[in-house]
N, C-alpha and C positions, 0 to 999 in steps of 0.2 A: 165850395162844392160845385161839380162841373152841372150844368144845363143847358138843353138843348133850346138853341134859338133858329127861327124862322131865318133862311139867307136868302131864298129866293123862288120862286115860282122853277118847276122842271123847263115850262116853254122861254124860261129867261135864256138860257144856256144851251147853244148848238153843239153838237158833238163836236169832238175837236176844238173846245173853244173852255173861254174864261171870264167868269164877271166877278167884279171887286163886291165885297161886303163889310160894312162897318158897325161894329159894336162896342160901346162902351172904349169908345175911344180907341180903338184896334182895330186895323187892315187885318180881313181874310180875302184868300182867292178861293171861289168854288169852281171845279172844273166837270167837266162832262166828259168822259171818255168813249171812244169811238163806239164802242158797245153798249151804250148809255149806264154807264155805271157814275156815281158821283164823288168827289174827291173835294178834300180841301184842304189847305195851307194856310201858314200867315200871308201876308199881303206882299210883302217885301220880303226882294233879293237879300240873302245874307250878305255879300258885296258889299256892296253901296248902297242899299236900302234905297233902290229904284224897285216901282211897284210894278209885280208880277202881273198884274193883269192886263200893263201893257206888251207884255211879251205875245209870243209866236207861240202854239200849242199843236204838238207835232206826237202823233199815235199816245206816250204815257210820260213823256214830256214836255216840260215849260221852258221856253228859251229867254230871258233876261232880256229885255228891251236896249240896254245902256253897254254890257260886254259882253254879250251871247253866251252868257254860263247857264248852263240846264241843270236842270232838277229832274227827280222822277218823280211828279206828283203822285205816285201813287204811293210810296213812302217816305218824302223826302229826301232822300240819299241826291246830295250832291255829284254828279257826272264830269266834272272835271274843273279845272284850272279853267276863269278867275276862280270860278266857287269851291271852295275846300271845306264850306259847313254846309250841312244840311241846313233844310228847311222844317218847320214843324208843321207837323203835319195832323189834323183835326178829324177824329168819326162824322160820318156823316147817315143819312137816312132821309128816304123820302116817304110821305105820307100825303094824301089825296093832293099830289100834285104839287106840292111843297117842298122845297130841302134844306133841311134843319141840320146843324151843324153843333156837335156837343163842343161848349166852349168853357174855361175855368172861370 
């Protein structure tokens, strides 16, 4: 049954930007979009499973640290060649300053 976990404080994460969170033995990325709206993913590139949160985060994109393959973290939809899977991609919610991420 899915439940919502604590990923991070809202002041963790600049707009335009990405911070890893781990649960229960799983890499997520929670990201902040330019609008301050919150986003999240698994942790890892479909690729190569190099982790996203060292990548580039560019208006509602993630760029891959290792082949420059972007995602659109707002749905995960893969943007091109290396990446040809999507990413999964996880509800999010903030409450007094916290963002909680529903995870299975």
């Amino acid at each position: 049954m899915p439940q919502w976990i604590a990923a991070c404080e809202t002041d963790d994460v600049d707009p335009e930007d990405v911070v890893p969170f781990e649960h229960a033995g799983n890499s997520y990325a929670v990201y902040r979009s330019p609008d301050d709206a919150f986003f999240a993913t698994d942790g890892y590139c479909t690729h190569e499973r190099e982790l996203l949160c060292d990548g580039l985060v560019m208006g509602g994109t993630i760029e891959c640290p290792k082949h420059n393959g972007r995602f659109d973290y707002t749905s995960g939809k893969a943007l091109g060649a290396p990446v040809l899977v999507d990413v999964r991609t996880y509800p999010t919610k903030v409450e007094d300053g916290t963002v909680y991420i529903e995870v299975p």
